[in-house]
C-alpha positions in Angstrom: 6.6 -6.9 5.3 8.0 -3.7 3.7 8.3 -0.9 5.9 7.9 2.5 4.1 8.7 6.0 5.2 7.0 9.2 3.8 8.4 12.5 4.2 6.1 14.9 3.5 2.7 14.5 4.9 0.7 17.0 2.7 -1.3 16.1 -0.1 0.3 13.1 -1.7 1.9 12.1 1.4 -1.0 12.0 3.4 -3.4 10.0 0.8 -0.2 7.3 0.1 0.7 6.8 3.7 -2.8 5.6 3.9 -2.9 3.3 1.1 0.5 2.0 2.3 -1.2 1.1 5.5 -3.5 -0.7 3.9 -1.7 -3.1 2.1 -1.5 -6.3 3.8 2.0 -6.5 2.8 3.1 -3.0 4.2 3.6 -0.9 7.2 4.2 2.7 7.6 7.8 3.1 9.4 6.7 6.8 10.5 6.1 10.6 8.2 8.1 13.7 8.3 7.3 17.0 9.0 8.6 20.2 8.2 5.9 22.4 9.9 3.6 21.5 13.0 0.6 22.2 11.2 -2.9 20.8 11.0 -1.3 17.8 8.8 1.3 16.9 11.6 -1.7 16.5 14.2 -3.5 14.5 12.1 -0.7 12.1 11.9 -0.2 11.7 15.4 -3.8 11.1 15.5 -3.8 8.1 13.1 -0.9 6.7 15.0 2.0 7.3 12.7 5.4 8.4 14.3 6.2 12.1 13.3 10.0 12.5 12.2 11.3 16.2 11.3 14.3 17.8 10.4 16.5 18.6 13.5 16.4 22.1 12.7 12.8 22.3 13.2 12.6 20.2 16.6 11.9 22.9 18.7 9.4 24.1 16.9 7.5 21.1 17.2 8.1 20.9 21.1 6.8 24.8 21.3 3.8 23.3 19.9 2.8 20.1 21.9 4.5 17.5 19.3 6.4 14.3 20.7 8.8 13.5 17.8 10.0 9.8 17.2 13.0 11.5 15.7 14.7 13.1 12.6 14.0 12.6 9.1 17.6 10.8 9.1 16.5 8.0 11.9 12.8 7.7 9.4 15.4 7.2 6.4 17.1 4.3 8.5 13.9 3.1 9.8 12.8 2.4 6.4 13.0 0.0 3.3 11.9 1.9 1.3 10.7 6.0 1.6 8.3 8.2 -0.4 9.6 11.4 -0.8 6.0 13.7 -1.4 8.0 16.7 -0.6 7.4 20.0 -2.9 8.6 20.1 -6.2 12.0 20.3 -6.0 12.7 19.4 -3.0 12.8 15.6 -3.9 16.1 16.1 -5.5 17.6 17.8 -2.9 16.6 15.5 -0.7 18.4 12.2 -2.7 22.0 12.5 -1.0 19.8 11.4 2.2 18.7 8.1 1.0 22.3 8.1 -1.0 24.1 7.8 2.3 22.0 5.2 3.9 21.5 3.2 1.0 17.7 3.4 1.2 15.6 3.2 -2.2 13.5 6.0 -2.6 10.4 6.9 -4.7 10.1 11.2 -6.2 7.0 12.4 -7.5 6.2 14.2 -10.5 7.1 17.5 -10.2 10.6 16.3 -9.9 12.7 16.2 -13.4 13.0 13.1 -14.7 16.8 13.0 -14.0 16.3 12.5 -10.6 15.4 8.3 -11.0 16.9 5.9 -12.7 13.3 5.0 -14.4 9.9 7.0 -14.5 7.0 4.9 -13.2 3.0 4.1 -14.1 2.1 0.6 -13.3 0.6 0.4 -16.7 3.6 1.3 -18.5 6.7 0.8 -16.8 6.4 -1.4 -13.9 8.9 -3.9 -15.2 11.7 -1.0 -15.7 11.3 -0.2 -12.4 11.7 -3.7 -10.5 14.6 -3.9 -8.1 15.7 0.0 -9.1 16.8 2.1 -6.1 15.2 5.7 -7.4 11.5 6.0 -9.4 10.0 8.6 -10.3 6.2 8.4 -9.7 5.1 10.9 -13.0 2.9 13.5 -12.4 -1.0 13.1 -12.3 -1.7 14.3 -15.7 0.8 11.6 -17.1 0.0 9.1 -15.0 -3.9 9.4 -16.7 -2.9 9.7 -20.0 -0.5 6.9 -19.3 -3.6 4.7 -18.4 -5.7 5.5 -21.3 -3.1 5.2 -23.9 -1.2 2.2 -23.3 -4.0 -0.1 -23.3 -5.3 1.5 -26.8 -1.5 1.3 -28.2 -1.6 -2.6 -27.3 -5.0 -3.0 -29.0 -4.8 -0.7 -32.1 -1.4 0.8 -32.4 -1.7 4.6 -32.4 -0.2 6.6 -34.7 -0.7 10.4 -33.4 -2.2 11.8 -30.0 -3.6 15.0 -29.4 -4.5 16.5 -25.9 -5.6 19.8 -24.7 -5.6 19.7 -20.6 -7.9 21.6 -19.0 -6.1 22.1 -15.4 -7.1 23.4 -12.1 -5.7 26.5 -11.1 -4.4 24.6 -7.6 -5.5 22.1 -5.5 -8.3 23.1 -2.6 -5.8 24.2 0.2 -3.4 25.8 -1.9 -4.3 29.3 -0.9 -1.3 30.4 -2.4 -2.7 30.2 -5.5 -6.0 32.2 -5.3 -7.3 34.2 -5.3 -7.9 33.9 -9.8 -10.3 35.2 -12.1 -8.7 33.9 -15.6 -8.1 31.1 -18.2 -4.5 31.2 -19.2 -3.0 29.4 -21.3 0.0 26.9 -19.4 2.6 27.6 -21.1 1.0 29.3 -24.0 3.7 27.8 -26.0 3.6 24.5 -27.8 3.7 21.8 -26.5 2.6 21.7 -23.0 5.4 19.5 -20.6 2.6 16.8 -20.3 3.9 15.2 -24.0 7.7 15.1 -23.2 6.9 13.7 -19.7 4.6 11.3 -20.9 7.4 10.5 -23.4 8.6 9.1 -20.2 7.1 5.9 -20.2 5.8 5.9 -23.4 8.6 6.6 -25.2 7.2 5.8 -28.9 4.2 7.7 -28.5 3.4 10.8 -31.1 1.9 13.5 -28.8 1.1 16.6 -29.3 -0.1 18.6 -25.8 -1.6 22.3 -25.1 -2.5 23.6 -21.6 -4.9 25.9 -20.0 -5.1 27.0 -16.1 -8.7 27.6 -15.2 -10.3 28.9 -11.9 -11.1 25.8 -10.3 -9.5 23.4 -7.2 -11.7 20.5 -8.3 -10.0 18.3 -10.9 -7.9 18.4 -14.4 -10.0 18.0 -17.7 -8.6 16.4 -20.6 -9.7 16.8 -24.4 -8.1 14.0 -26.5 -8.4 12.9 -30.1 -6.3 9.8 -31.0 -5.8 8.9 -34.6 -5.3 4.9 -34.0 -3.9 2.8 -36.1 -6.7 0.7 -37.1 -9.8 1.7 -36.9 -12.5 -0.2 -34.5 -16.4 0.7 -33.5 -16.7 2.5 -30.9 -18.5 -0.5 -28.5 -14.8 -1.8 -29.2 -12.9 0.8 -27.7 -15.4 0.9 -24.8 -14.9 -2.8 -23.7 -11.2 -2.1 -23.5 -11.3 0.8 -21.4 -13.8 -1.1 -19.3 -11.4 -3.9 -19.1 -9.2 -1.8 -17.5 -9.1 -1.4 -13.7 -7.8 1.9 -13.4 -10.4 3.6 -16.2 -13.5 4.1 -15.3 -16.2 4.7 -17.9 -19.2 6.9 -16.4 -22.8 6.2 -18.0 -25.0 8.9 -19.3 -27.4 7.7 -16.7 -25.6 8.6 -13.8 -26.0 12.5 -14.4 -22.2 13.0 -13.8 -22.2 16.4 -16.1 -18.6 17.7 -14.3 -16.2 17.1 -11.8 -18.5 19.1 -8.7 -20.9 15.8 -9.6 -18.2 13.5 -10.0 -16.4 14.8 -6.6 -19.9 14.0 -5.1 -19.7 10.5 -6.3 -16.6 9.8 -4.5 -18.2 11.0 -1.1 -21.4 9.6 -1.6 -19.3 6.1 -2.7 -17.3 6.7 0.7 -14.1 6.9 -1.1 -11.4 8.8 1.4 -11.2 12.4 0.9 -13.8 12.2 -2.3 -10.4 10.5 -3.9 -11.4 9.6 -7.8 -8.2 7.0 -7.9 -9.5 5.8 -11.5 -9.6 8.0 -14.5 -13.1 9.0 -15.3 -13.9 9.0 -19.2 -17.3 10.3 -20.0 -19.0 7.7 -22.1 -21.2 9.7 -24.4 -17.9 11.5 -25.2 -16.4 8.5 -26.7 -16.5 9.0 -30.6 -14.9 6.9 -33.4 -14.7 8.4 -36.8 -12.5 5.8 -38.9 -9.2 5.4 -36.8 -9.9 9.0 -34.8 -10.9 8.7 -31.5 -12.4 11.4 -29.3 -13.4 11.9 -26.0 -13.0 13.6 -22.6 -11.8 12.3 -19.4 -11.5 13.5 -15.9 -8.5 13.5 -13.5 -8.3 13.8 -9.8 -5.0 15.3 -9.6 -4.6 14.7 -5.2 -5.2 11.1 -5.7 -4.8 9.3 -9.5 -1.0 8.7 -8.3 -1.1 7.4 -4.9 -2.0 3.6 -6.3 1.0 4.1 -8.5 3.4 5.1 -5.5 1.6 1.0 -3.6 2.6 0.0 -7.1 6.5 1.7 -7.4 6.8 0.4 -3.7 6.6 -3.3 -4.7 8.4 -3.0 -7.7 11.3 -1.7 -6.2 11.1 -4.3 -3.8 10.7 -6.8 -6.8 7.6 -8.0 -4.2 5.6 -8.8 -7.2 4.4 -8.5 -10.8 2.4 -6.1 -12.7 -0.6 -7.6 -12.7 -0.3 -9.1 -8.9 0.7 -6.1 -7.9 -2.0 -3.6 -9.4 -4.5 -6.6 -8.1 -3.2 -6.6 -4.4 -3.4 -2.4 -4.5 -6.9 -2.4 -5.9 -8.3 -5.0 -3.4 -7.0 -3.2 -0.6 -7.9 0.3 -1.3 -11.6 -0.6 -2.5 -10.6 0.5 -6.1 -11.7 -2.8 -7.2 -15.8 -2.2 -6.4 -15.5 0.8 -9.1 -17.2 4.3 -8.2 -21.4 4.2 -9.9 -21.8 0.3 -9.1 -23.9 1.4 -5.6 -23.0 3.3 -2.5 -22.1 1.3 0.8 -24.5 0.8 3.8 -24.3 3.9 6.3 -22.3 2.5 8.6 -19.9 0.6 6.2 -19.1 3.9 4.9 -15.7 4.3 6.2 -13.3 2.5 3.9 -10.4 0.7 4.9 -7.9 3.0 4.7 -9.4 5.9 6.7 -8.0 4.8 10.0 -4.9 4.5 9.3 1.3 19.5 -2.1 3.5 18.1 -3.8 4.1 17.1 -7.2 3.7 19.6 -10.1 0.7 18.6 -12.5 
């Protein structure tokens, strides 16, 4: 049993604590705090022990908060920790795990300096197996990750093109809002999404542009892929429906945008609305000789938090690839993929629900 601390309960930390508690092969040694909030008494209430900095002990006494101790005693507590602190703040926080030789997992918004490897499970699961510091990518890169290495195994590609369509900031990132505007993110070129998918596909020819829009709801993706043969379209479909972690929506469904596609989640029972997949419009898919087009959809508070169940057994050299990505799905639910029927009322509550971090 690998016992796995989190510090930082807020978006990532929250959704991956649950998914480690899932795993039959995993336990939750406790989460840190840096703020009694909403998100600590949530915590409590799902039973995990709440760690904080000694600094900030007091303030979680003033507010009603029975610690189990410092984010030090969670560090020795633990095999392994996720750090799903703000961006940032990962780095500053490695000395910690240094000094009590404790493996640690950063996320996304970290540089990539900060790990030895940078980690997808579709890409670089082997690099990371038995390595004390990986860096879970961001959840832009992680989705492009997922789409491309599968179409580089099948038809070598020779040049990628992506314009992201990103949400301004995620729903309780208030901070961020009140906007009225597209603007372009950077409006130079490229975009950090190609160098930091560079990361794990180091090969790869991309070319990325980005755009902020006024929205919490998910990141959009435009993509054109000049491959290097050139299949039928039915072709390219088969593999991405092959592929656990893609999910290809049908026309029939209705799903026009991501306010449908968060709906489907819900209605699905999926924790949160999480979309853990990558959703790829199927009528978008288009092959013109060796060019590929289409659009996909990414849930940017939850495409990452299988990869971080992945990165922990990897670290922990606890399995292969493909064992490990098969243990994940089955315990998460992500293998009964989202449009293949909703559950029974009162089976509705998936298996993890008992139990803001990195940049995009």
């Amino acid at each position: 049993m690998l016992h796995v601390g989190v510090n930082g309960y807020g978006t990532i930390g929250k959704r991956v604590a649950d998914a480690v508690r899932a795993q039959p092969d995993m336990a939750v040694a406790g989460v840190a705090k840096t703020s009694p909030n909403f998100e600590a008494r949530v915590a409590t209430d799902r039973g995990y022990a709440l760690h904080a900095p000694e600094d900030r002990h007091g303030a979680f006494a003033d507010a009603g908060f029975d610690l189990a101790g410092s984010v030090a005693d969670l560090v020795r507590r633990s095999d392994v920790v996720v750090d799903a602190t703000p961006s940032g703040v990962g780095a500053r926080n490695r000395p910690i795990y240094e000094r009590h030789d404790t493996p640690a997992l950063f996320q996304g918004g970290e540089d990539a300096d900060v790990a030895e490897v940078s980690f997808t499970a579709r890409a670089s699961y082997e690099d990371a197996r038995g390595a004390d510091y990986v860096r879970v990518v961001s959840c832009n890169t992680t989705g492009l990750a997922r789409l491309f290495a599968p179409l580089s195994e099948a038809y070598g590609i020779d040049r990628v093109r992506v314009t992201l369509v990103r949400r301004g900031g995620d729903p309780g990132q208030t901070d961020r809002g009140p906007i009225n505007d597209i603007v372009p993110d950077p409006a130079s070129v490229p975009s950090h999404h190609g160098p930091d998918l560079r990361t794990v596909l180091p090969d790869l020819e991309v070319e990325t542009m980005g755009l902020k829009v006024p929205t919490t709801l998910m990141h959009t993706h435009a993509v054109n892929v000049t491959l290097g043969s050139a299949p039928d379209v039915e072709a390219v479909r088969d593999r991405f429906e092959s592929e656990t972690r893609l999910f290809v929506l049908p026309a029939d469904l209705g799903v026009d945008g991501a306010g449908k596609l968060k709906d489907l989640a819900m209605d699905a029972g999926r924790p949160r609305g999480d979309c853990w997949e990558n959703c790829i419009w199927g009528e978008s898919l288009t092959v013109e000789g060796r060019e590929l087009y289409l659009f996909q959809a990414i849930h940017q508070e939850a495409d990452v938090v299988p990869e971080n169940v992945d990165a922990l057994r990897a670290v922990a050299d606890m399995a292969d690839r493909e064992e490990s990505m098969a243990r994940t799905e089955r315990a998460l639910g992500l293998d009964g993929q989202l449009g293949q029927g909703t559950p029974e009322p009162e089976r509705a509550t998936p298996a993890i629900a008992d139990g803001g971090n990195g940049d995009d």
